[in-house]
Backbone atoms as SQL, in Angstrom:
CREATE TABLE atoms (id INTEGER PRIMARY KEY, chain TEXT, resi INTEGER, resn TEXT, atom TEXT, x REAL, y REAL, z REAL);
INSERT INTO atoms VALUES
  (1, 'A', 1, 'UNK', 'N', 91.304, -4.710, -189.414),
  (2, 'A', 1, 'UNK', 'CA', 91.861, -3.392, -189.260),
  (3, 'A', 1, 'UNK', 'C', 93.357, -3.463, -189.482),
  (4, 'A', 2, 'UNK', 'N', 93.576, -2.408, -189.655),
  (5, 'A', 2, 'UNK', 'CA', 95.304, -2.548, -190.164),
  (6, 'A', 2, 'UNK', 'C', 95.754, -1.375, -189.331),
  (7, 'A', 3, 'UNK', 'N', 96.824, -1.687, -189.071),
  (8, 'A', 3, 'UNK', 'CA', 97.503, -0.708, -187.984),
  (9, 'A', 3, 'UNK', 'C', 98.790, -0.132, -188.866),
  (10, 'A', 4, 'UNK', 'N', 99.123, 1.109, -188.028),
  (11, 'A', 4, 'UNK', 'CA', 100.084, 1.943, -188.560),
  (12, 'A', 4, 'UNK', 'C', 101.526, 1.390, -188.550),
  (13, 'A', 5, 'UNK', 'N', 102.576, 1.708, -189.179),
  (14, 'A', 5, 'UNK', 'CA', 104.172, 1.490, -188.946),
  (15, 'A', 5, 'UNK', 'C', 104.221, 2.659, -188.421),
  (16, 'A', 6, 'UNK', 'N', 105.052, 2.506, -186.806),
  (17, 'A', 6, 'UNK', 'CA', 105.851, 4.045, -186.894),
  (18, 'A', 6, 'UNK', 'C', 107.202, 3.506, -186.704),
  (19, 'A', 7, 'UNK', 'N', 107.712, 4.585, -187.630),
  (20, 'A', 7, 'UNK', 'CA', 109.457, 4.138, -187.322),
  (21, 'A', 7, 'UNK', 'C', 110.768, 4.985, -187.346),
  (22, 'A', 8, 'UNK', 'N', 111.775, 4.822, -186.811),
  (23, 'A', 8, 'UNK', 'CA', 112.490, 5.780, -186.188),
  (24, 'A', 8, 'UNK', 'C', 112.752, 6.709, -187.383),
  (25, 'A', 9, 'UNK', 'N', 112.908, 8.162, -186.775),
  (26, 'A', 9, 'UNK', 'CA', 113.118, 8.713, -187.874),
  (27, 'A', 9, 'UNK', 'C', 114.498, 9.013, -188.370),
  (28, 'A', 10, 'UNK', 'N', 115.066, 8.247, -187.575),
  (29, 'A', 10, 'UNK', 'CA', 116.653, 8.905, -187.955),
  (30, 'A', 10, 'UNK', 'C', 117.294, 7.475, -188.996),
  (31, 'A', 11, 'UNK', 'N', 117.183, 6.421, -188.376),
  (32, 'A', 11, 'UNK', 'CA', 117.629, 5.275, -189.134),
  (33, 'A', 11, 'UNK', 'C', 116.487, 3.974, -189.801),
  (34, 'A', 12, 'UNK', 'N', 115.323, 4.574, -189.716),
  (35, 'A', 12, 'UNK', 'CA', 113.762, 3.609, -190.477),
  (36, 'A', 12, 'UNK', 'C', 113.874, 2.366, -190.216),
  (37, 'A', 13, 'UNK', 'N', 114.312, 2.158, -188.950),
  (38, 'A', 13, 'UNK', 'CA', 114.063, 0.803, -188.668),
  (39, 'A', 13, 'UNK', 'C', 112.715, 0.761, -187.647),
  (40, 'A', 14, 'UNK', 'N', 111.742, -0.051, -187.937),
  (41, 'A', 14, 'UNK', 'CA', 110.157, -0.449, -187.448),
  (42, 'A', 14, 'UNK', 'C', 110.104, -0.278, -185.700),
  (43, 'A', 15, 'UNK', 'N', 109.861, 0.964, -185.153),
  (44, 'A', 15, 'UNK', 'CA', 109.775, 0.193, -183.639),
  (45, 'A', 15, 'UNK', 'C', 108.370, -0.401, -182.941),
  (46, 'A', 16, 'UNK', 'N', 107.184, -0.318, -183.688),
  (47, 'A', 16, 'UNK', 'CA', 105.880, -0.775, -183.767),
  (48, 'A', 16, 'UNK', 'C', 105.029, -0.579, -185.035),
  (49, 'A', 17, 'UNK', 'N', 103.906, -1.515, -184.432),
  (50, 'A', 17, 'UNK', 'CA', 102.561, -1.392, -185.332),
  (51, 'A', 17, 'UNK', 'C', 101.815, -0.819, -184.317),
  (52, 'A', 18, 'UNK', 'N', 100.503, -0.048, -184.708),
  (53, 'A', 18, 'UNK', 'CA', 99.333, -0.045, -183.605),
  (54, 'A', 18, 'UNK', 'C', 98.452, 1.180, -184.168),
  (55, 'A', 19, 'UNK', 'N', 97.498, 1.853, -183.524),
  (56, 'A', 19, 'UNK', 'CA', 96.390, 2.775, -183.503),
  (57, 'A', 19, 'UNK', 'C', 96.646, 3.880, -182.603),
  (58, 'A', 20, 'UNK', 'N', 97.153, 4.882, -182.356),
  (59, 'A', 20, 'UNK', 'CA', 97.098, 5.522, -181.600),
  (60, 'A', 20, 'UNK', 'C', 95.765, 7.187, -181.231),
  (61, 'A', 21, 'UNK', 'N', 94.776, 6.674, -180.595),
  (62, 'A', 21, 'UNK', 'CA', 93.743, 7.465, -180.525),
  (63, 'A', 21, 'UNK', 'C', 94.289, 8.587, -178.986),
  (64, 'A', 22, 'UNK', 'N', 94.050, 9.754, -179.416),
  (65, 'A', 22, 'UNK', 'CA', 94.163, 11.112, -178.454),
  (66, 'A', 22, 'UNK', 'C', 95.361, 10.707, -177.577),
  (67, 'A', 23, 'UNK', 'N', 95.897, 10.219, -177.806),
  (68, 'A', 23, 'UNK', 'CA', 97.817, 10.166, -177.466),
  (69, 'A', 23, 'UNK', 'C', 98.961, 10.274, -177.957),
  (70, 'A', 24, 'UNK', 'N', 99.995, 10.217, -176.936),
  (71, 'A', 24, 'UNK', 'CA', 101.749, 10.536, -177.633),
  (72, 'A', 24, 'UNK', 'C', 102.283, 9.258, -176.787),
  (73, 'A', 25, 'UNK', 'N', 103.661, 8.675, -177.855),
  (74, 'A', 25, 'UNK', 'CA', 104.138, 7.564, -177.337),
  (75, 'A', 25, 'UNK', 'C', 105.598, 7.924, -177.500),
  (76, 'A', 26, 'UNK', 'N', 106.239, 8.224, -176.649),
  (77, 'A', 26, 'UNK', 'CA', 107.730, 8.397, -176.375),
  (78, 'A', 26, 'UNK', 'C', 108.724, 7.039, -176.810),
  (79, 'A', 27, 'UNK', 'N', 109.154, 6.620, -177.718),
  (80, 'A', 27, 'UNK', 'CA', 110.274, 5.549, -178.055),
  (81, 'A', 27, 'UNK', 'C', 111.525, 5.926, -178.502),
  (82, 'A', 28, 'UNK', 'N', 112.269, 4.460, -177.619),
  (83, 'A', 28, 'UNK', 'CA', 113.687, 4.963, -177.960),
  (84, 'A', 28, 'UNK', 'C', 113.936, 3.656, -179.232),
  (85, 'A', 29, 'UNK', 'N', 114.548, 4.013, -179.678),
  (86, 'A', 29, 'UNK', 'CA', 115.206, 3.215, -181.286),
  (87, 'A', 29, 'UNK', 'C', 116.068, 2.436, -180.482),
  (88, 'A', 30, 'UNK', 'N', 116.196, 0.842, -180.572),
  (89, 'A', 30, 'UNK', 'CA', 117.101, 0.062, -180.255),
  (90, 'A', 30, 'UNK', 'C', 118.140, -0.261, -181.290),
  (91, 'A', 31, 'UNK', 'N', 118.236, 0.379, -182.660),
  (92, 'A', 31, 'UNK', 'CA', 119.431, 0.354, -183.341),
  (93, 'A', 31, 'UNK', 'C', 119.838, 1.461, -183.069),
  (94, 'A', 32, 'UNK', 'N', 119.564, 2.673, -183.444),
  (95, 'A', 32, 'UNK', 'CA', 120.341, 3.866, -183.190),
  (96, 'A', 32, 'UNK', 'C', 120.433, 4.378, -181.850),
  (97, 'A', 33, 'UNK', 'N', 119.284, 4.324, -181.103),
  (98, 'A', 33, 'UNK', 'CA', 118.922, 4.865, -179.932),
  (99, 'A', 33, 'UNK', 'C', 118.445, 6.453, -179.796),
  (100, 'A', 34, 'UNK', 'N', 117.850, 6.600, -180.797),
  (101, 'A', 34, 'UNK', 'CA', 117.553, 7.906, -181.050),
  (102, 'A', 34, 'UNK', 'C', 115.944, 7.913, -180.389),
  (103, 'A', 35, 'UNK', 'N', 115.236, 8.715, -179.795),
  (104, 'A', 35, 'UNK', 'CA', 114.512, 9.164, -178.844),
  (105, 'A', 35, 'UNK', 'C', 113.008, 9.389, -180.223),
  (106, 'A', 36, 'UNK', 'N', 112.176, 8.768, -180.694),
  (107, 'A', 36, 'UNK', 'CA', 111.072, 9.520, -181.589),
  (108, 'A', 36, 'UNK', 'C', 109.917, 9.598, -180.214),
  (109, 'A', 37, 'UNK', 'N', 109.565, 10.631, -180.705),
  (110, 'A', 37, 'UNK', 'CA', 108.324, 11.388, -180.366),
  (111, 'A', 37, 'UNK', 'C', 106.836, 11.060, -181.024),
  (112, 'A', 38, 'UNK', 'N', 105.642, 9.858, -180.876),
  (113, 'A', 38, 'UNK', 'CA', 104.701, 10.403, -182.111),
  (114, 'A', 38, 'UNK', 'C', 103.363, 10.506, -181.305),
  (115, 'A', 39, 'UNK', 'N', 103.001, 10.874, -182.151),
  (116, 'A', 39, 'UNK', 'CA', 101.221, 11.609, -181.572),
  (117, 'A', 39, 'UNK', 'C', 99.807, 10.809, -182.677),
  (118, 'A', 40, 'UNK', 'N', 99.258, 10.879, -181.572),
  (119, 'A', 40, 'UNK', 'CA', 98.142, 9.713, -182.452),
  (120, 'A', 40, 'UNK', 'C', 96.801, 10.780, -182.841),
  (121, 'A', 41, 'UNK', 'N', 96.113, 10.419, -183.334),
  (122, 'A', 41, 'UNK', 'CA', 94.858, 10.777, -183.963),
  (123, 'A', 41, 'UNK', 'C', 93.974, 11.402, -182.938),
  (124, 'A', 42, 'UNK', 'N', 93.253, 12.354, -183.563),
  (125, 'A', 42, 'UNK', 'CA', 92.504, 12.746, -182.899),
  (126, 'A', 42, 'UNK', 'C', 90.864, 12.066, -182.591),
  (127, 'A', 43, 'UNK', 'N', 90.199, 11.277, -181.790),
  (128, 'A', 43, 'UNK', 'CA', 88.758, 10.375, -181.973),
  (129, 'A', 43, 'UNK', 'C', 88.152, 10.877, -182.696),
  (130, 'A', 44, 'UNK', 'N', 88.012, 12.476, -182.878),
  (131, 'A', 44, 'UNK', 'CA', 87.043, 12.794, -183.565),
  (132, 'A', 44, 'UNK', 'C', 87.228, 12.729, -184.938),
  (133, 'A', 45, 'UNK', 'N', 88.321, 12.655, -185.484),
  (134, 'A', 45, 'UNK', 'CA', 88.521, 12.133, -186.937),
  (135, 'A', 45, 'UNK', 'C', 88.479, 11.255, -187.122),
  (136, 'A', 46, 'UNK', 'N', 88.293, 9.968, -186.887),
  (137, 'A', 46, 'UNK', 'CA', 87.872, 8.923, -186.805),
  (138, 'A', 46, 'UNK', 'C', 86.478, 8.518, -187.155),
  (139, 'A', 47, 'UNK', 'N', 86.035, 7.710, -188.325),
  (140, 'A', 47, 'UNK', 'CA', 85.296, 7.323, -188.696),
  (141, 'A', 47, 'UNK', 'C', 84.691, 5.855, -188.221),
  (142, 'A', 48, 'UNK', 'N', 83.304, 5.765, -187.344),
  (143, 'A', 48, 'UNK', 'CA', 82.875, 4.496, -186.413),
  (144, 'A', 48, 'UNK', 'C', 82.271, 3.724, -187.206),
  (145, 'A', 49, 'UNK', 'N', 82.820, 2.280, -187.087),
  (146, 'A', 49, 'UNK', 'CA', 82.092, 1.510, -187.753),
  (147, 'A', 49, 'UNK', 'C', 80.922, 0.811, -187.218),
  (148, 'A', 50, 'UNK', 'N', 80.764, 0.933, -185.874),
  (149, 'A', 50, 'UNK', 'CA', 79.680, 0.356, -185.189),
  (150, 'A', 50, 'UNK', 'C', 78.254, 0.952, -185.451),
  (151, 'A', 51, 'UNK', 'N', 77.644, -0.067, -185.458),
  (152, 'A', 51, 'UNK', 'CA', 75.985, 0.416, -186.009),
  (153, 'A', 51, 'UNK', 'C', 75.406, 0.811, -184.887),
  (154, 'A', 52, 'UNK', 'N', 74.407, 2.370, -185.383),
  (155, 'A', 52, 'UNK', 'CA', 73.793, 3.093, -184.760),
  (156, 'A', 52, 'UNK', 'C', 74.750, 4.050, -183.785),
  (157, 'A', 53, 'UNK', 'N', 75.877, 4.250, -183.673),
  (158, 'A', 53, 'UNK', 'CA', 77.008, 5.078, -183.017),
  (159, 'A', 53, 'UNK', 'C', 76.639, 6.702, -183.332),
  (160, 'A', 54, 'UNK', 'N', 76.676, 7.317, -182.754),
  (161, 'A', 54, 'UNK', 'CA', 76.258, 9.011, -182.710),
  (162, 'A', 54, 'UNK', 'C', 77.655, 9.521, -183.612),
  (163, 'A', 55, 'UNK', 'N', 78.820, 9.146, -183.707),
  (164, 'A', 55, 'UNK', 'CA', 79.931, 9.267, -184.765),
  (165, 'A', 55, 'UNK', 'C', 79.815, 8.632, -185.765),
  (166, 'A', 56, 'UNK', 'N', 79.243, 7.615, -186.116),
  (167, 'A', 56, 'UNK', 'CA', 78.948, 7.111, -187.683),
  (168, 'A', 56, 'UNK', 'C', 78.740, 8.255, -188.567),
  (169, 'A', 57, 'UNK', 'N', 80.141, 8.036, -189.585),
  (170, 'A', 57, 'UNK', 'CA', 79.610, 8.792, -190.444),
  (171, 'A', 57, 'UNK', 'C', 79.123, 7.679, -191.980),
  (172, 'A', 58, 'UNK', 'N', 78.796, 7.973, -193.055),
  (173, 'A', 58, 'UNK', 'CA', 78.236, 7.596, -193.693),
  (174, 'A', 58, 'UNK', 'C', 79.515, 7.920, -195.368),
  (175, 'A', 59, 'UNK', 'N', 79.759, 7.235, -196.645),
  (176, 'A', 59, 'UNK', 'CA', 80.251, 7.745, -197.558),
  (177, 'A', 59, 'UNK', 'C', 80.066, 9.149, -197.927),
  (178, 'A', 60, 'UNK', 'N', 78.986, 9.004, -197.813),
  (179, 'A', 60, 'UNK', 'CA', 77.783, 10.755, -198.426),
  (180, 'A', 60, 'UNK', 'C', 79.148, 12.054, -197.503),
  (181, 'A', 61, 'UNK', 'N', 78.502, 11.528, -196.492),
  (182, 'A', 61, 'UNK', 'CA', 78.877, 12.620, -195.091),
  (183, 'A', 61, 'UNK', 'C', 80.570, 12.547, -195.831),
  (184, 'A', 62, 'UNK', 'N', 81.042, 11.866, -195.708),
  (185, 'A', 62, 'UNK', 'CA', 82.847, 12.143, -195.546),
  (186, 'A', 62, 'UNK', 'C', 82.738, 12.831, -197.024),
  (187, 'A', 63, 'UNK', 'N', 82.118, 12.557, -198.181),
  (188, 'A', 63, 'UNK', 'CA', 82.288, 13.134, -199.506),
  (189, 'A', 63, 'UNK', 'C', 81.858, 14.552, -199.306),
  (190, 'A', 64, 'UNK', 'N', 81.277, 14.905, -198.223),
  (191, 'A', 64, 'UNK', 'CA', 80.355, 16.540, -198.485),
  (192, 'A', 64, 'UNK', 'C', 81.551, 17.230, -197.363),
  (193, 'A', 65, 'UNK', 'N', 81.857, 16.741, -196.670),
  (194, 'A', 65, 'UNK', 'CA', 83.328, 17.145, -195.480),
  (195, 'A', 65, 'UNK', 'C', 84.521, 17.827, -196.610),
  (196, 'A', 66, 'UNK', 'N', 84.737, 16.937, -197.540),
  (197, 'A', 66, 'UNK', 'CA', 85.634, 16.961, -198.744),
  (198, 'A', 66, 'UNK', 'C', 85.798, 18.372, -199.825),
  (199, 'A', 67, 'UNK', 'N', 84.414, 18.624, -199.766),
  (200, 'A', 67, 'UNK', 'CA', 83.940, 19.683, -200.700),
  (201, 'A', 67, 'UNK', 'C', 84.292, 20.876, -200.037);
């Protein structure tokens, strides 16, 4: 799995990697010190890779979502 960059928005320097599911993560920038705000994903957009999961979706399914 590969995780996201979020990074400050005022001077783009990296303040993490990670996944953020149905949350907000308050960081302060240790070069600038500027305050970002970010908000993570919603679960239900999220596509499960675990077999037999009641959220599995399938290629088909996300291609007909599309249309």
């Amino acid at each position: 799995m590969s995780y996201k960059e979020y990074r400050c928005t005022t001077c783009g320097r990296l303040l993490f990697k990670g996944l953020l599911v149905d949350s907000a993560v308050e960081v302060k920038c240790r070069g600038c010190g500027n305050l970002c705000m970010f908000s993570g994903e919603s679960k239900d957009k999220l596509i499960c890779f675990i077999e037999n999961c009641p959220r599995r979706k399938t290629k088909e399914d996300v291609m007909e979502e599309g249309k």
